[in-house]
C-alpha positions as CSV (number, residue, x, y, z in Angstrom):
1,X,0.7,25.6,11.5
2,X,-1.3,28.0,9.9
3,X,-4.9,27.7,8.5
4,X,-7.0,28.8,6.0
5,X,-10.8,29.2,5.7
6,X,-12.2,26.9,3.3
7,X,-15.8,26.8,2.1
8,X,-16.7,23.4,0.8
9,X,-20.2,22.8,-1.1
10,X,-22.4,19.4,-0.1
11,X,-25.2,17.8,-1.2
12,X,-28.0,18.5,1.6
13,X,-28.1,14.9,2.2
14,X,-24.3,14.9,3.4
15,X,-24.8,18.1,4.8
16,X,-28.1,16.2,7.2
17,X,-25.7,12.9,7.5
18,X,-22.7,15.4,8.7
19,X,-24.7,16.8,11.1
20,X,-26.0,13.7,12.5
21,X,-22.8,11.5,12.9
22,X,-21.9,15.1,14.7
23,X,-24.3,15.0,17.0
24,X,-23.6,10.9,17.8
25,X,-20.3,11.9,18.1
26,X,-20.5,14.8,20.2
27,X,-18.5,16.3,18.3
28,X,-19.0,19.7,15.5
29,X,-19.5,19.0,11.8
30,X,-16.6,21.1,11.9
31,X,-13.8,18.6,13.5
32,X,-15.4,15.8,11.8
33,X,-15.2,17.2,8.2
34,X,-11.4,18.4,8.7
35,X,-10.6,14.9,10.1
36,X,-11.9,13.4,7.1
37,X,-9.9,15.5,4.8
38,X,-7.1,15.6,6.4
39,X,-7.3,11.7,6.7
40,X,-8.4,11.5,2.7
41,X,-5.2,13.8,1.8
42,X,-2.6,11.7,4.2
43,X,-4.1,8.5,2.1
44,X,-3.7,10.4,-1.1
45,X,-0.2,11.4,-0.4
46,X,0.7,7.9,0.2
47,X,-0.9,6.3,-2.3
48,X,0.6,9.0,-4.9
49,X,4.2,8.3,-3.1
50,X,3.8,4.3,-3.4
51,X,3.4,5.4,-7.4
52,X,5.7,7.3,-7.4
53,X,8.4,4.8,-5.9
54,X,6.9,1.6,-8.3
55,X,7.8,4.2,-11.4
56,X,11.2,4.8,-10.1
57,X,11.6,0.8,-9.2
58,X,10.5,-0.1,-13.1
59,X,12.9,2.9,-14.5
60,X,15.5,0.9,-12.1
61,X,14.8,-2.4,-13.9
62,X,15.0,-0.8,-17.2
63,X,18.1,0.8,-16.3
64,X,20.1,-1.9,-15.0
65,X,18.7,-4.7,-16.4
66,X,18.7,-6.7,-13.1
67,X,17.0,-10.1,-14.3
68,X,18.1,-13.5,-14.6
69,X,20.1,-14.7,-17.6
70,X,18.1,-18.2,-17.7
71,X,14.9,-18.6,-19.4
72,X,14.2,-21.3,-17.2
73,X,15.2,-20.2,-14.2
74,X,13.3,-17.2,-14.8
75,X,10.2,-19.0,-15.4
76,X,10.5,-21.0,-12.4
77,X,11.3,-18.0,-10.5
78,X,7.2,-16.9,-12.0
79,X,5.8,-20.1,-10.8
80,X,7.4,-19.9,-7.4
81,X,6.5,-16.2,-6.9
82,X,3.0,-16.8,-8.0
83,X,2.8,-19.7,-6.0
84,X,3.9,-17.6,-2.8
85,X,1.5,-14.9,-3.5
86,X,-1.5,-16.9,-3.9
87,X,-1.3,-17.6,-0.2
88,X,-2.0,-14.0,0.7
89,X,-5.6,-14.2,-0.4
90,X,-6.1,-16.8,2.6
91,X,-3.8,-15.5,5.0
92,X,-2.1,-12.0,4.5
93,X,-1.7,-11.6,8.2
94,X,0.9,-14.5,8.7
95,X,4.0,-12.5,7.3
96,X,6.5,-10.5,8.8
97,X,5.0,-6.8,9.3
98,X,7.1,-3.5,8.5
99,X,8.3,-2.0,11.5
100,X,7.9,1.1,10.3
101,X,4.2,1.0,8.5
102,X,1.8,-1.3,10.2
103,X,-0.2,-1.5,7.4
104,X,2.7,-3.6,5.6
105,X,3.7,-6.9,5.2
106,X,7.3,-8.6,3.4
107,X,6.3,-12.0,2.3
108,X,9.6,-14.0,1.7
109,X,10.0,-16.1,-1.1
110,X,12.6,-18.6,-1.2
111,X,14.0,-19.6,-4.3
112,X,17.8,-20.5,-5.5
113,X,20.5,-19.4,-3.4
114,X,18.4,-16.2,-1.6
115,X,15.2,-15.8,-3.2
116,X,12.6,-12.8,-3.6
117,X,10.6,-10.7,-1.3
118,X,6.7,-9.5,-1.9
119,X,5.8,-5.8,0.1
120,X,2.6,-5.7,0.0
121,X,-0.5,-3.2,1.9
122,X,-3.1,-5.2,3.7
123,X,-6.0,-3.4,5.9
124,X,-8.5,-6.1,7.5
125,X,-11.4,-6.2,5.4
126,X,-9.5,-5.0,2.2
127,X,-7.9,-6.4,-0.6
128,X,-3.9,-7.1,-0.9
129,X,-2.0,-4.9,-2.8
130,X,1.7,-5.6,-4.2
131,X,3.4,-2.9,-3.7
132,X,6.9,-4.2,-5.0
133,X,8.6,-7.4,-5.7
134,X,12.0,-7.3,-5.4
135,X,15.3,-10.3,-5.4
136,X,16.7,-10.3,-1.4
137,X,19.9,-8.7,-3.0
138,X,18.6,-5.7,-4.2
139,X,18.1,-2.4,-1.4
140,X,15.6,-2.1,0.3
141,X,12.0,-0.7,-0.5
């Protein structure tokens, strides 16, 4: 990979707490400032591609129209999915985790015949975010 130079302007208090951490570290200002930018850009990237696929899952919904017929069942498919997702704010760790992202759960939600399933982004310390919610019978995320 090739690189570039890149002149970045801080405020001389980051510029003394770069240098300090640096020195803790044992490491240059250098490596730590282009491990936190290349870690800020990775999260960027994913966050703008998790955007970027919610969009393309509402466009679906619009497109096909995949919903339920019933006004009541669709109701009580509200009150169960809310239900489910309440539990995340006291245990987000006891769902099945991605095997591909570590970082991401699938909370299954049971309801009628098959039933729903939550993906959702959970980080210790952080707060749950939904990525999608989609019926078991649709593909996958």
């Amino acid at each position: 990979m090739s690189t570039i130079a890149l002149s970045i302007k801080l405020d001389s208090s980051y510029k003394d707490r770069l240098s300090r951490l640096a020195t803790t570290k044992k490491r240059t200002a250098h490596a730590l400032a282009k491990a936190a930018i290349t870690s800020f850009i990775e999260q960027e990237e994913r966050i703008e591609a998790e955007r970027r696929e919610a969009i393309a899952s509402y466009e679906d919904y619009l497109e096909t129209g995949l919903h339920t017929k019933n006004p009541e069942a669709a109701k009580e498919a509200v009150i169960t999915i809310r239900s489910h997702l309440k539990e995340l704010a006291t245990t987000p760790l006891a769902h099945v985790p991605d095997d591909e992202r570590p970082d991401f759960r699938i909370l299954i939600i049971p309801f009628g015949s098959s039933g729903y399933k939550a993906w959702y982004r959970y980080k210790t310390g952080e707060d749950v975010v939904i990525v999608s919610i989609k019926h078991q019978r649709e593909d996958a995320y």
